[in-house]
N, C-alpha and C positions, 0 to 999 in steps of 0.2 A: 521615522514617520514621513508619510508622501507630504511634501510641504506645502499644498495646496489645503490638506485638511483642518489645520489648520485655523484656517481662513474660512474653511466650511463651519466647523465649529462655533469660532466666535461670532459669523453672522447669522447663524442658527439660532430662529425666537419660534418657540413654540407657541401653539396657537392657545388662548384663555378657555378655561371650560365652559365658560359661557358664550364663547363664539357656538356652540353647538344649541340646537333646537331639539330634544330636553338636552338640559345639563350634561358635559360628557363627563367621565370617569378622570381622575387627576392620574398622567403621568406615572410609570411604575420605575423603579432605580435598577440599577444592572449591578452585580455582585464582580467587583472585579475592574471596577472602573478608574480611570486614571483620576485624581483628582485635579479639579481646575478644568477638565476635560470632558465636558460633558458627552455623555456616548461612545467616549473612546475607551476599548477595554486592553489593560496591559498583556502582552507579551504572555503572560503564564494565565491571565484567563481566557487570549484568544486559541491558545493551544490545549484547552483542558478539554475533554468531553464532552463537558456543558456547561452552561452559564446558567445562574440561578437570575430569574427576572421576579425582583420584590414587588409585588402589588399592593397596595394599601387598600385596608379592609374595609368594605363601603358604609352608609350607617346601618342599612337594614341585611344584615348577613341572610335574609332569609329570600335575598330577590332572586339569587343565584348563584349556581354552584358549575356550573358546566362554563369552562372560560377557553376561547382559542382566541390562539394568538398570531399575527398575520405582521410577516416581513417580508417585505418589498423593496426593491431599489430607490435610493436617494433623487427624490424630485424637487420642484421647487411647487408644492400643492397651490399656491396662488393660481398659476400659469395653464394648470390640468384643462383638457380639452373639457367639454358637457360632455355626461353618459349618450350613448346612443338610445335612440329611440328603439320602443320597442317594437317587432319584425309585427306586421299586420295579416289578417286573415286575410288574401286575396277573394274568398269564396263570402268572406262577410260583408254585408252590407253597409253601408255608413249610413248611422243615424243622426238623426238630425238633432238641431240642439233643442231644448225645452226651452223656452222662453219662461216658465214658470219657476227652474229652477236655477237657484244664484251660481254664478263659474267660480271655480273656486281660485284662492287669489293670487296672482303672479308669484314663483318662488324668487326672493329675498336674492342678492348680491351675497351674501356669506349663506346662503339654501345652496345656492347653484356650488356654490365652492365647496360644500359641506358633499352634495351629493356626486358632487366629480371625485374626491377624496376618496367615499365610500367605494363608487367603480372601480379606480384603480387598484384598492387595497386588494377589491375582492377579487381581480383579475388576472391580476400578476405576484410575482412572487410567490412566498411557501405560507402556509399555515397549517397550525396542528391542534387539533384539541384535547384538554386536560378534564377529565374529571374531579373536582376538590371533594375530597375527602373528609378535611380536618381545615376548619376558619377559624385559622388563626391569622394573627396582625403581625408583618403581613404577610399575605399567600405568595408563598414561595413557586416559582414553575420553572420548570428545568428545560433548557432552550441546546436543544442537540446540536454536535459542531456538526453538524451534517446540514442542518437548515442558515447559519450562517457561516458561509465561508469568509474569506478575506475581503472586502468590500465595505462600500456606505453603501445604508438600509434607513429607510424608517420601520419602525416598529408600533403596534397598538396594540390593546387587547381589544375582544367582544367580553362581555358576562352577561348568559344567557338566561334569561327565567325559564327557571325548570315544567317543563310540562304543558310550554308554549312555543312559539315560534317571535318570542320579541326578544330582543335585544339593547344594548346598547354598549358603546363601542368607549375608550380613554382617548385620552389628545395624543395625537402622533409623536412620536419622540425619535433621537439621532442614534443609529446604532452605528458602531464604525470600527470594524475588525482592520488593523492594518500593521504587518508585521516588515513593511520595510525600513529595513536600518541604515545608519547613517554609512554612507560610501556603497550606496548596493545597486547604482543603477550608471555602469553595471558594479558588479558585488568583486569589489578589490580590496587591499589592505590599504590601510590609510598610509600616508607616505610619514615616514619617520620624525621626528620632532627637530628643534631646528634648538641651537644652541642660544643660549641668553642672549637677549638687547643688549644686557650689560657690559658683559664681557669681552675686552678691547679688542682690537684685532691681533693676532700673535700671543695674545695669552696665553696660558694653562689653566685649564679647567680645574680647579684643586679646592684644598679642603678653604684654602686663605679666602678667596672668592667666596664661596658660601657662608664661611664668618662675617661678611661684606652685606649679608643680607638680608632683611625682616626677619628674624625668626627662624634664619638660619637657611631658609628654604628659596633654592634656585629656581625660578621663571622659564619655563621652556616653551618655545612659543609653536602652536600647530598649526596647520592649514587646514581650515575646516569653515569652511562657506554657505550660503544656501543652497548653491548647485549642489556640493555637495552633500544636501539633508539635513543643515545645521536651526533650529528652530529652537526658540526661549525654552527654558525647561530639560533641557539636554546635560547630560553628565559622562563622565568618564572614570574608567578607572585606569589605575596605572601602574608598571610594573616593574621593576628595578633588578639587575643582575638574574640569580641562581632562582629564586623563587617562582614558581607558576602560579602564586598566589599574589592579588592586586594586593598592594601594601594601602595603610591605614592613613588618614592625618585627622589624629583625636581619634574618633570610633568610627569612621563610616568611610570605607573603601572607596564608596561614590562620589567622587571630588562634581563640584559645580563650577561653573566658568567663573571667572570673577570678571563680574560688569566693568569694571574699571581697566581691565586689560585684553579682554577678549581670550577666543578660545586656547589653553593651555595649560600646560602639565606643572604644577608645583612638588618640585622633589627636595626633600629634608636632607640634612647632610645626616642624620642621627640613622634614615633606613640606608645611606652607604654604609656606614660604618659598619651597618650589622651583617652587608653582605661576607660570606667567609668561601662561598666556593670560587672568587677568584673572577665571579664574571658583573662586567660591568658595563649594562648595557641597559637602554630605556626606551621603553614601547609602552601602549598604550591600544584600550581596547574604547569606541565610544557609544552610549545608550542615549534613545531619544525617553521622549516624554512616559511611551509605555511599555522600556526597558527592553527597547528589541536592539542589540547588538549586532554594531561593526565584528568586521574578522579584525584578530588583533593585529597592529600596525605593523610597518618597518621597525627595525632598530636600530637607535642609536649607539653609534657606538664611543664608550667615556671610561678609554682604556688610560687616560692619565689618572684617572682615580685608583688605578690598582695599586694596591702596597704590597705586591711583588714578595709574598712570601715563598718560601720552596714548596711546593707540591707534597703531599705524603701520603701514608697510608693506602698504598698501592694496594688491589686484591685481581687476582686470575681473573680473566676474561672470561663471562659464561657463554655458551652454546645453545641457543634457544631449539627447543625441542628434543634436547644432548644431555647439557651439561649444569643445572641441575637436571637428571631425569635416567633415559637410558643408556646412554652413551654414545648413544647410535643416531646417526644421520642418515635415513633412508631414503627412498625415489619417492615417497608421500610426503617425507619433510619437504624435500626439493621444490616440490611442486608448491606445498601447502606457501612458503617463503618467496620464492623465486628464487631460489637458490638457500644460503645459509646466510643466518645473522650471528652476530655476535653483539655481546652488550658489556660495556666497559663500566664499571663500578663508578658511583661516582668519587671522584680525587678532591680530596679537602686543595682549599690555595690555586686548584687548576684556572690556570686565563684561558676563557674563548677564544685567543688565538694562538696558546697551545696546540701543537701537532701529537696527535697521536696515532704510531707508525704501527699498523698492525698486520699479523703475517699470517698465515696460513701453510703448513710446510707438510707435502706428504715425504712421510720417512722411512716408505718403503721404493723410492728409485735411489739409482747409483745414478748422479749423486742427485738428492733428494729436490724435488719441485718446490719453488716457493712462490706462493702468490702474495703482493703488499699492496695496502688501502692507507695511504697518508692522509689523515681526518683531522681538521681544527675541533677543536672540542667543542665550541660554538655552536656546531653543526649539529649535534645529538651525541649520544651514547649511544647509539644504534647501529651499525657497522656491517650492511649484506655484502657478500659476498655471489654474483649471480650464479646462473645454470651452467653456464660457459664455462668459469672456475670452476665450478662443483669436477663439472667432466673434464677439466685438462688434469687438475688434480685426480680423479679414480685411474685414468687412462683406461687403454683398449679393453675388451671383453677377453676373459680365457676361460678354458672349462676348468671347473674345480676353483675362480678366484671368485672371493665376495668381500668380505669386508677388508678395507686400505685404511692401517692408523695414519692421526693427522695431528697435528699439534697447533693449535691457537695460541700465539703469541703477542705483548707488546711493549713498545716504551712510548713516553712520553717523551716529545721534544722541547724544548723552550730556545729559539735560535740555538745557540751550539753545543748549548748541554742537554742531559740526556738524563731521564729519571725512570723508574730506579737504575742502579749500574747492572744489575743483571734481567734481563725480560721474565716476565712471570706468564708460564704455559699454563694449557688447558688442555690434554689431550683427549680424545673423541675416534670414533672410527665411524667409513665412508660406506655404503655400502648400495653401489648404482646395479648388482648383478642382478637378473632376470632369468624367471624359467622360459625352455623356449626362444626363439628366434631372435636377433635385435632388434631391442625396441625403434618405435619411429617416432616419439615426443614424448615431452617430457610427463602427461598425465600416464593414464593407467592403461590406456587404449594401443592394442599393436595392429597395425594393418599387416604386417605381416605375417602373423596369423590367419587360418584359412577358415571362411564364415563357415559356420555349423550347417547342415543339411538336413531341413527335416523332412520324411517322408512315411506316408501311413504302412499301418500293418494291415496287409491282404491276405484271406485265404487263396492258398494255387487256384481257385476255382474261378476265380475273380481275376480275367487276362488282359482287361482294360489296362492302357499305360500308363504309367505313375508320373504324374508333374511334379519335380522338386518343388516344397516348400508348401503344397497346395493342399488341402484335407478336402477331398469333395462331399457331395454331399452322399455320396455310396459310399462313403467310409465313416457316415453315422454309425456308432457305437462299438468303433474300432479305434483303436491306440497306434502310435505312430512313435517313431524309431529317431532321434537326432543321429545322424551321422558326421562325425570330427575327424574330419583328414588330417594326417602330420604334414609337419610344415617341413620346409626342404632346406631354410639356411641355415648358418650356423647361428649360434650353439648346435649342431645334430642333432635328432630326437634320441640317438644312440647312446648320444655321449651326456644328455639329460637325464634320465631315467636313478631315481623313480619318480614320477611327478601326480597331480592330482587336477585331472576336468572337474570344474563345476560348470554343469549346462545351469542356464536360466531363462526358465517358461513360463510367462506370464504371475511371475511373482514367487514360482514355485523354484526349490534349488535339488538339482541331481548329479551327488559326487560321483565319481567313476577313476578310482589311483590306478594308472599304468603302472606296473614291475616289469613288463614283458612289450616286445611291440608285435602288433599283429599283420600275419602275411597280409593282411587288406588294403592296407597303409589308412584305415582310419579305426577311430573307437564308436561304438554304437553305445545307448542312453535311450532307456524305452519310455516312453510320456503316457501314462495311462490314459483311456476316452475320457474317466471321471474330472481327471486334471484339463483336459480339452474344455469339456462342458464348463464346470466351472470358471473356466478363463473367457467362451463364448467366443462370436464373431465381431465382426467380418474379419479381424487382421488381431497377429500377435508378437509381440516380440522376440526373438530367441537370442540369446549369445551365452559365452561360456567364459571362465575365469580357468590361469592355468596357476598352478603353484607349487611350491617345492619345499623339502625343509631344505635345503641346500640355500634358499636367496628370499629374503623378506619381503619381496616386492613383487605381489602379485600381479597378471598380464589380463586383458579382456580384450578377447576376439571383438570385429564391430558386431554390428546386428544384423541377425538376420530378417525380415519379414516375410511371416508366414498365413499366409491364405485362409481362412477359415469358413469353409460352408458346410463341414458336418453335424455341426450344433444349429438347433431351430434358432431361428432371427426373430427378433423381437423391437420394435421401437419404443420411443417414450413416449407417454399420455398426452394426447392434444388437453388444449385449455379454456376453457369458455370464458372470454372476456368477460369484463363486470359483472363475474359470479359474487356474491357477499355472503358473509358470513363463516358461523366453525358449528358444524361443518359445513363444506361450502353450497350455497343454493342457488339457486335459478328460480329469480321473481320477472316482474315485468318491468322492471329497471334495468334489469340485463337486454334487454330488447334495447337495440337502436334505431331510432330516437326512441326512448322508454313507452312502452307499451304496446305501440303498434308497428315496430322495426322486424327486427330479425337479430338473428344471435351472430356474433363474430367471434369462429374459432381460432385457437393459435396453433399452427402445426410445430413443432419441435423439430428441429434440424436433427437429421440422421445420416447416418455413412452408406445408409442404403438409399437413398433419397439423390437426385443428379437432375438438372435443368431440363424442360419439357417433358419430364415423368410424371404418371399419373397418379393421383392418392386419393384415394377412397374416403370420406368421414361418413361415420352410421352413428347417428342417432336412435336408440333403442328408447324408450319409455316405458314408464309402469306404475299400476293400479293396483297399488296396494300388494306390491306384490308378482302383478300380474300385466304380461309383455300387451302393451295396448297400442304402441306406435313403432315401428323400425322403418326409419329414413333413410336414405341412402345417398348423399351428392358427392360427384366426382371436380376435382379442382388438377392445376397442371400449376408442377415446381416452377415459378416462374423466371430461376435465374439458378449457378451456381451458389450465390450468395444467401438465397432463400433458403437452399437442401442445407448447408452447412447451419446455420444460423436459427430457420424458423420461418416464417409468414405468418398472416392472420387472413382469413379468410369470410368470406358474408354465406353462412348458412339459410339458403332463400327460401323458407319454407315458415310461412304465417302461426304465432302462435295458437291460434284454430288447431291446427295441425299437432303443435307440439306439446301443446301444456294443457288445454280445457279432456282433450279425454282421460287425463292422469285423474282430475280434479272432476267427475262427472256431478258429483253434487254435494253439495254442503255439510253432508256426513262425512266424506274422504278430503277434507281438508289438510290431511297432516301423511296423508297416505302414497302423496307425487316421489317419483324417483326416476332418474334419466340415466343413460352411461350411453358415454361418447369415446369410441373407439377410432382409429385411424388404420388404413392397410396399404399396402403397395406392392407390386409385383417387382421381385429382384432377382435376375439371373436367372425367370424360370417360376421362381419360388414366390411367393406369400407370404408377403412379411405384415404381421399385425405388429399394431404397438398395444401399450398395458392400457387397460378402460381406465376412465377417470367417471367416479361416478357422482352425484348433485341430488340435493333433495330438489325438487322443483314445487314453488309455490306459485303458480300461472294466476292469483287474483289478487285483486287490492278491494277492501272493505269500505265500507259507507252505512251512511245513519240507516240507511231501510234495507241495506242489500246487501250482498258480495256479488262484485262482479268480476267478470272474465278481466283479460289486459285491453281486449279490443272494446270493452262495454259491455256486449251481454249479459244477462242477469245468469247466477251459478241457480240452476234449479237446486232444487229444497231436497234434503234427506226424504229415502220413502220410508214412510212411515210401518211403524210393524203393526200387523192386524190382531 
């Protein structure tokens, strides 16, 4: 925990509910809170989903049902500026005061504080609102980790009276998400523990020493400060030898400091005794108040407590992705590892500073390759082997060579003895061959393979030139040919044979198996127009995969990119800001400023769209049915970063214009509909994007009337005779 919070915390007084002018609503509790901690939520509820925020259920459950809840960054609300005044009509006159009527009376010292309060709430930060369903005691409200991140907040609620516009609001309270741990700034392993106060200088750490003390259990002292994070309420757990599990004292893994001695590790001689694989070493991991964890520490190392028994029960070395499994170590293992691993069983009695000598031996050279990784056992069971090995071990490419047996081997060292007396193998085979050329790294991609070619299918009649890779737009509803040149190094294509192309076009796969090679020197792969169309423009990917039963390790040409203007071009639907609703509609709210603005559209970024280009937005409207307005404003891409991206634009055209002839009179109230289209000229061509279409409701209602957005009164339905 940031160690200033703290201190936020403890001088954190919320305000009484009678500081509020009416009565405010009493404080609601956070599901997941640290105790002693008020507003501090632990570790596993600031990373859950959501937080449940308890509210307790007012007397009269029938004042209100509609509750939003408003979180804002941590202020000091005493200190809050006064609301601003509000903006005045320059065109209205200032009237003068009545002397007949009383002024009403200065607001209060806790008025002013109350209504600065309310400003801020409503200004900044997030709020959301809930409709309650079910009042019950209390009302539970679900607080998304999306509205609180990591941070101090205060938090309120509003509970609104249904079917009005009044309110009233709870007393502000501390929310405080904070997941830094102890050693995290910056985020290091705590430095390893230090050996007992007690024990003399030149001693041995042994079992006699531990009989020397409280309850048998040795005092290890840490270095754990405020700098680095250390605050009241802090625990640790801690870890002894072979186990990745914190060991216990009594039931609770969670040791507390002890006041008396400061921060430190108590180790029992009863969890040595129980360690049996040989390692003897102590680390520790530390948790603040709402259980956000340090990386685990250093380790000690307390190899005089080893009893030194012999090592046993040796087992074969596995082969990960080998040996349990296929046998086989391919150019996708290679990759998948960084080479090979190997994983050594665990050895009952092994000490962490145990060697263990392990080999690698290909047993197809005269005389055979050996690779050795000398590993303390300390270190892991883990054992790679890189890319580099991998390939001195297969060596050179030949035609007809693929899989190279290998033998995984090891022993265990202890200084000058050696366990067991004979090494226990694992044999596995190697197998780096490739269809096609040599590779050039270690994934799946060869450059030297030769890009795919694609090019349309023309009638003889049709003698315009053909541009590699390009589909114009004269070769609408014609299909086009990939062309796959053979590659020229070794392996040969001659001495490969028979192998298998798969082209890849836009999602789609076209096998084509070579038995023969053709006078061309390349293989053709016809792409149907249908497969075209469906993949669409402006640009497509192509590449091709090569493969053999001869070698398991498939090759992929890079890519190629291919041009696409025979397919019609299409963009995506612009977007009418502050549309509301499902489906979505266009009132006089959507006007900026509401009512007597204008609409602001969003153009969508397209691949057809480039800086100083022109685009089209039409506005189309309809009565009932029936086309009553088509607008038309042109706008310019104002940047590379707009085409890619999007802008928003000001549609200057007065709701007069766009919404009142949808809405002619009071009988087609429900009858308005708009569609808003986008176009642009590309390469020539005319690129529309897809309409987005809107109910439009162009008035807002009153006691005598419905009127327009601008004011006018909506005339009356005509009557039937």
């Amino acid at each position: 925990m940031d160690r200033t919070n703290r201190a936020i915390i403890d001088s954190f007084v919320e305000r009484d509910v009678d500081f509020y002018i009416p009565q405010a609503f009493n404080p609601g509790t956070l599901a997941g809170e640290v105790p002693g901690y008020r507003g501090l939520l632990t570790r596993a509820a600031s990373r859950s989903q959501s937080t449940i925020f308890n509210i307790e259920l007012w007397l009269e459950p029938a004042i209100g049902q509609l509750i939003d809840v408003q979180i804002v960054p941590l202020v000091n609300l005493d200190t809050l500026p006064p609301p601003p005044e509000p903006d005045k009509d320059p065109e209205e006159e200032e009237e003068e005061d009545d002397p007949s009527v009383t002024p009403a009376p200065p607001l209060t010292e806790d008025q002013k504080k109350a209504a600065a309060e309310n400003y801020y709430f409503d200004t900044n930060g997030s709020r959301f609102r809930r409709q309650v369903s079910s009042l019950t005691d209390p009302i539970q409200v679900d607080i998304p980790q999306g509205f609180r991140p990591p941070g101090l907040y205060l938090i309120r609620y509003k509970v609104w009276e249904l079917g009005a516009k009044s309110f009233n609001i709870s007393v502000p309270q501390l929310l405080i998400v904070d997941e830094t741990s102890p050693y995290d700034q910056p985020r290091i392993s705590p430095p390893r523990p230090r050996l007992p106060l007690e024990l003399p200088a030149g001693a041995t750490l042994d079992e006699a020493f531990f009989r020397t003390q409280p309850n048998n259990m040795a005092f290890f002292p840490i270095d754990y400060s405020e700098a680095q994070g250390y605050a009241p309420g802090d625990k640790l757990a801690a870890y002894f030898g072979s186990s990745e599990e914190p060991y216990a004292i009594g039931t609770d893994t969670l040791q507390e400091f002890d006041a008396s001695r400061g921060p430190g590790i108590y180790l029992p001689w009863d969890v040595v005794q129980a360690e049996t694989g040989g390692v003897y070493t102590l680390t520790y991991r530390l948790y603040d108040a709402g259980l956000n964890p340090s990386e685990r520490s250093l380790s000690l190392n307390l190899n005089s407590l080893a009893q030194a028994p012999v090592p046993t029960e040796f087992r074969a070395p596995l082969v990960a992705l080998a040996v349990p499994g296929d046998g086989l170590i391919d150019r996708a293992d290679v990759v998948t590892q960084r080479g090979t691993t190997m994983e050594i069983l665990n050895i009952p009695n092994a000490l962490a500073t145990d060697i263990i000598d392990l080999q690698l031996i290909s047993t197809s050279f005269t005389p055979p390759i050996t690779l050795s990784r000398p590993t303390p056992v300390g270190t892991g069971r883990f054992i790679t082997f890189d890319s580099d090995a991998m390939d001195t071990l297969y060596g050179g490419r030949a035609v007809g060579k693929n899989r190279v047996p290998i033998v995984a081997s090891y022993v265990l060292r202890r200084g000058t003895n050696t366990y067991p007396a004979v090494a226990l193998e694992t044999p596995f085979d190697l197998d780096l061959s490739v269809p096609g050329p040599n590779p050039t790294g270690p994934g799946p991609v060869n450059t030297n393979l030769p890009l795919a070619i694609v090019r349309p299918v023309r009638p003889a009649s049709d003698t315009a030139p053909i541009t590699d890779n390009h589909l114009e737009a004269r070769d609408a509803g014609r299909g086009a040919i990939a062309r796959i040149p053979y590659w020229t190094g070794a392996v040969l294509p001659a001495d490969s044979l028979p192998w298998t192309y798969t082209l890849h076009f836009a999602g789609k796969h076209y096998p084509r198996t070579v038995t023969t090679l053709s006078a061309s020197g390349y293989e053709e792969i016809p792409i149907s127009f249908n497969d075209i169309k469906a993949a669409g423009g402006p640009s497509q990917i192509a590449y091709y995969t090569i493969t053999s039963a001869a070698s398991g390790n498939p090759q992929d040409s890079g890519p190629t990119i291919v041009k696409i203007d025979s397919v019609i071009m299409q963009m995506d639907p612009p977007e009418v800001l502050r549309a509301s609703g499902t489906p979505a509609t266009l009132t006089c709210d959507s006007l900026s400023p509401p009512s007597t603005g204008r609409l602001s559209v969003h153009i969508s970024g397209s691949e057809y769209l480039a800086a100083n280009q022109t685009v089209s937005v039409r506005y189309q409207g309809f009565a009932n049915g029936v086309s009553v307005v088509d607008i038309s404003k042109n706008f310019v891409v104002p940047n590379d970063v707009a085409a890619r991206n999007g802008w928003d634009v000001v549609f200057d055209e007065s709701s007069v214009a766009l919404f009142n002839p949808l809405t002619p009179n009071r009988g087609s109230t429900a009858t308005g509909s708009a569609t808003v289209t986008v176009s642009t000229v590309y390469q020539g061509q005319t690129v529309p994007s897809r309409p987005t279409t809107y109910r439009v409701r162009g008035y807002k209602g009153a006691t005598s009337r419905i009127n327009y957005c601008e004011g006018l009164a909506m005339p009356a339905a005509p009557t039937t005779p």
